[in-house]
C-alpha positions in Angstrom: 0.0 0.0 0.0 1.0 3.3 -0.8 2.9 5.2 1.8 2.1 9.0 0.6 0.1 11.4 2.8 -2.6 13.6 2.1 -3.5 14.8 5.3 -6.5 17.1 3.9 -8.1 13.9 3.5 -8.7 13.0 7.1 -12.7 13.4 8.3 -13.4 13.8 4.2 -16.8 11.8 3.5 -16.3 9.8 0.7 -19.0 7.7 -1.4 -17.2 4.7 -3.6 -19.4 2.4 -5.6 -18.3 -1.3 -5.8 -15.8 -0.5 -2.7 -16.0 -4.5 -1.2 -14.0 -6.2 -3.9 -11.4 -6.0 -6.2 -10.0 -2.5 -7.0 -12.7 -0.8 -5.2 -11.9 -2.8 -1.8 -8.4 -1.7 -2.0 -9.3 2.1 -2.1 -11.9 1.5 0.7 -8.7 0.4 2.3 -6.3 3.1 1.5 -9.2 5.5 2.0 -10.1 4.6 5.6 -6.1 4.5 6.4 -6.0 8.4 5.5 -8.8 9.1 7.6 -11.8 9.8 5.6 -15.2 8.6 6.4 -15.9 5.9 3.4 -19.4 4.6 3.1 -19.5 2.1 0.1 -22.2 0.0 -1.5 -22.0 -3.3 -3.0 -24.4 -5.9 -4.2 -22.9 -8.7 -2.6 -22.2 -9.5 1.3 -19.2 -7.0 2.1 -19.6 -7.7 5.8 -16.4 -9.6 6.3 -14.5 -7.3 4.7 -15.8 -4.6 6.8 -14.9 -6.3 10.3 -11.4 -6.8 8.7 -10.9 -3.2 7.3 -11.7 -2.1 11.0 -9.1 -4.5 13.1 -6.8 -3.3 10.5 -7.3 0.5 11.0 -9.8 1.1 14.3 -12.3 2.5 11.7 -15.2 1.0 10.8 -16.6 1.9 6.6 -20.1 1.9 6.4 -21.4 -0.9 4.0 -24.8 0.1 2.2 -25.9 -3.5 0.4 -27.0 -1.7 -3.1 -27.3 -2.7 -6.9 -26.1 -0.1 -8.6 -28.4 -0.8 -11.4 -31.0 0.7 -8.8 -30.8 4.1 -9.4 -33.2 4.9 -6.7 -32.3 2.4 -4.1 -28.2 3.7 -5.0 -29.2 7.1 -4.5 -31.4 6.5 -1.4 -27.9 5.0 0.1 -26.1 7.8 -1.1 -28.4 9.6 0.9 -27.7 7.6 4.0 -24.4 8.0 3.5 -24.4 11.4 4.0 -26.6 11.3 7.0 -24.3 9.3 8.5 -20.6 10.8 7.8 -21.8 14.3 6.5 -22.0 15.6 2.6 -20.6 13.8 0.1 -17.1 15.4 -1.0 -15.6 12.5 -2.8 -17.5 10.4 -5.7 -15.6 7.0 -6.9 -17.6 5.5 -9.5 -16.0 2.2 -9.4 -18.4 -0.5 -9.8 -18.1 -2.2 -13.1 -19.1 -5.8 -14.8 -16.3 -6.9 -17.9 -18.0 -9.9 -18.2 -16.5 -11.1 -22.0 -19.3 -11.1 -24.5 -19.5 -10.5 -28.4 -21.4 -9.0 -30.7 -22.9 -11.6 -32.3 -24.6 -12.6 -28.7 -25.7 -9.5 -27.6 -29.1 -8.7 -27.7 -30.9 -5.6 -26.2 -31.2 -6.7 -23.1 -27.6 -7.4 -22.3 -26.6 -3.7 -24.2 -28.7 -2.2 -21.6 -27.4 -4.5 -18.6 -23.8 -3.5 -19.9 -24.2 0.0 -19.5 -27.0 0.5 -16.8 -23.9 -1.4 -14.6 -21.1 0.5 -16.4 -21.7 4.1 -17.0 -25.4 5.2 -16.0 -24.5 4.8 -12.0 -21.7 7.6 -12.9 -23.9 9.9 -14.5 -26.7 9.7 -11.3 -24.0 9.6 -8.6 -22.8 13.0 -9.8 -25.9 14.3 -9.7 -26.7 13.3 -6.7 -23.8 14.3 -5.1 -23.2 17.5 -7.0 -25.6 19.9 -4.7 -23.5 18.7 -1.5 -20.2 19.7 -2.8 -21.6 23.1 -4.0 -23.3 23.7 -0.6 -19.3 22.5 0.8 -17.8 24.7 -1.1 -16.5 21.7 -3.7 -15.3 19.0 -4.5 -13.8 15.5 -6.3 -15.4 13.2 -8.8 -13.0 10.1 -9.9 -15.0 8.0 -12.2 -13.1 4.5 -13.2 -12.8 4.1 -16.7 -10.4 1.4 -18.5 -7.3 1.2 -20.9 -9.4 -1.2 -23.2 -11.3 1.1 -25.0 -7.9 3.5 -26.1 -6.4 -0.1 -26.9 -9.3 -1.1 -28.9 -10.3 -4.2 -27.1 -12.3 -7.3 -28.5 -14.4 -9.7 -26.7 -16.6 -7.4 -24.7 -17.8 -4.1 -27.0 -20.4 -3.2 -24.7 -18.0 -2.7 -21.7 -15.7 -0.9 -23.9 -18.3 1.3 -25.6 -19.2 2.1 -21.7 -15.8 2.8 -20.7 -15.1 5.2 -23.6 -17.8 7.4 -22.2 -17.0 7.1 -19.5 -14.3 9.4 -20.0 -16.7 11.8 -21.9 -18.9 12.3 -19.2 -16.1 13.5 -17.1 -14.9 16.0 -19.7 -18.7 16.9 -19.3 -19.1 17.0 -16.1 -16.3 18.7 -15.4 -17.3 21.9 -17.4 -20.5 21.5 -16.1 -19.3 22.0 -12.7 -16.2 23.3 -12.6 -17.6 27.0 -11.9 -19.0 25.1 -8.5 -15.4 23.8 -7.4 -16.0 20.6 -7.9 -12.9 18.0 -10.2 -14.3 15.3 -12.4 -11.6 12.9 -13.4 -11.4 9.8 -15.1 -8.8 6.7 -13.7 -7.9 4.4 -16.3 -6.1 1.4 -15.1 -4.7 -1.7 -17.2 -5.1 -4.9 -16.4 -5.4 -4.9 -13.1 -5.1 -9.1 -11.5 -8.0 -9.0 -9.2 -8.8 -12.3 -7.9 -11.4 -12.0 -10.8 -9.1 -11.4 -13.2 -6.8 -14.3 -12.6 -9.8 -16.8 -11.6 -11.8 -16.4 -15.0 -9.5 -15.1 -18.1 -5.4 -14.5 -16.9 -4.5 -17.4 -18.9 -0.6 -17.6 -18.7 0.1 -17.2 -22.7 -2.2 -14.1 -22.7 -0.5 -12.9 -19.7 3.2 -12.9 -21.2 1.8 -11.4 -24.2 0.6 -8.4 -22.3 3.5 -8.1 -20.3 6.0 -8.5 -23.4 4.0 -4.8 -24.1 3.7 -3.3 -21.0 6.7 -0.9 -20.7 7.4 -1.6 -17.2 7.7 -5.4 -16.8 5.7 -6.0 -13.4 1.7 -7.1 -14.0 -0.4 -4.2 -12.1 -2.5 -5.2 -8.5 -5.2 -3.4 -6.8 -2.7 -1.4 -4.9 -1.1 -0.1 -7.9 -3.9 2.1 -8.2 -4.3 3.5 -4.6 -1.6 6.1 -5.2 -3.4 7.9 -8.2 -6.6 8.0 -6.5 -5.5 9.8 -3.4 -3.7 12.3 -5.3 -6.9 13.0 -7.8 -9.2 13.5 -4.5 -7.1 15.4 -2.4 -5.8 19.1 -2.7 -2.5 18.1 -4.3 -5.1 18.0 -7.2 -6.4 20.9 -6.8 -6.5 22.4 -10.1 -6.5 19.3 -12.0 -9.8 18.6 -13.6 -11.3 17.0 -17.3 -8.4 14.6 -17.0 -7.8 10.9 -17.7 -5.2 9.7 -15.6 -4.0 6.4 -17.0 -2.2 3.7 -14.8 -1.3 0.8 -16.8 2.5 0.6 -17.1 2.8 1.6 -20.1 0.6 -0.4 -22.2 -1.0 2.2 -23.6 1.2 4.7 -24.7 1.2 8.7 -26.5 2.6 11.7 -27.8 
């Protein structure tokens, strides 16, 4: 885990869709050990991981149970997140589904599965939290987007197509409320070996194949993503905003 220190992060309330898993459990993690207040939903049991994040730290995250598919239900617990550790400050839109399919096999109602999991929640989470960070005076929006759409990934178009605007809603959004204070970023990691990741489709051949073009020659983890997020919610980032912050090793590569 990261050792940097924002310290303006301490007492922040911070909302983080899909925070009981994966990437997302990792930032509850590094979240709670700078002192913020994290309330998180997640559509399966995340009680486990809560006792465990509190032995670790003496702080306990609030775990709303919540599709995120439910609009209402993820904005009611939005709501109680609030209640409970003051106004929103910091959005992560983090929950995301890249279950492989192709376009052959898709039909209408796995397009609109795809992206009511993948990129509606990010659009309703803003506005949900956007009248709490005017009335505070501002503040962050990190939406998680993905490498795979700037690498022009196969096997799972509806994902990608999601991801991609993913990225435009935070240019969007950040115009949209940039006059308010409030940062809208976009985080796109590379393939990041979750327990997932390596359980259903990090088959070794595929794996050498990406690392042979990674740039850097280490295969990314949950915590390789920690550092970027603290920076893009805290003050460090202060004037940083529109921006899509990639952390992949160098896969994906520009100028």
């Amino acid at each position: 885990m990261t050792t940097t220190q924002y310290l303006d992060l301490k007492g922040r309330s911070i909302f983080l869709t899909g925070g009981g898993a994966g990437i997302g459990a990792a930032l509850t993690e590094a979240f709670v050990g700078a002192g913020a207040r994290v309330a998180f939903v997640q559509r399966s049991d995340a009680s486990a991981f809560v006792e465990a994040v509190e032995q670790k730290f003496g702080s306990r995250p609030l775990f709303l149970p919540c599709d995120v598919t439910d609009i209402i239900a993820l904005q009611a617990s939005m709501a109680q997140a609030a209640e409970a550790h003051g106004p929103v400050t910091i959005l992560i839109n983090n929950a995301a589904d890249d279950t492989r399919h192709d376009l052959a096999g898709m039909d209408s109602d796995g397009w609109d599965r795809a992206i009511a999991v993948n990129l509606k929640p990010h659009f309703f989470t803003a506005q949900t939290a956007a009248e709490g960070m005017r009335a505070a005076g501002g503040g962050a929006i990190i939406n998680l987007s993905s490498i795979s759409y700037l690498m022009g990934n196969a096997g799972y178009p509806a994902y990608v197509a999601a991801k991609a605007g993913i990225t435009g809603l935070t240019r969007a959004l950040a115009r949209e409320l940039g006059p308010d204070n409030i940062r809208v970023n976009a985080l796109l990691p590379g393939w990041v070996l979750t327990e997932r990741q390596r359980r259903l489709w990090a088959k070794p051949d595929e794996l050498a194949a990406h690392l042979d073009r990674q740039c850097l020659k280490r295969h990314l983890n949950e915590e390789d993503i920690i550092g970027a997020a603290l920076f893009l919610a805290s003050d460090a980032a202060a004037m940083i905003t529109g921006q899509a912050l990639v952390v992949d090793g160098g896969m994906v590569t520009t100028g």
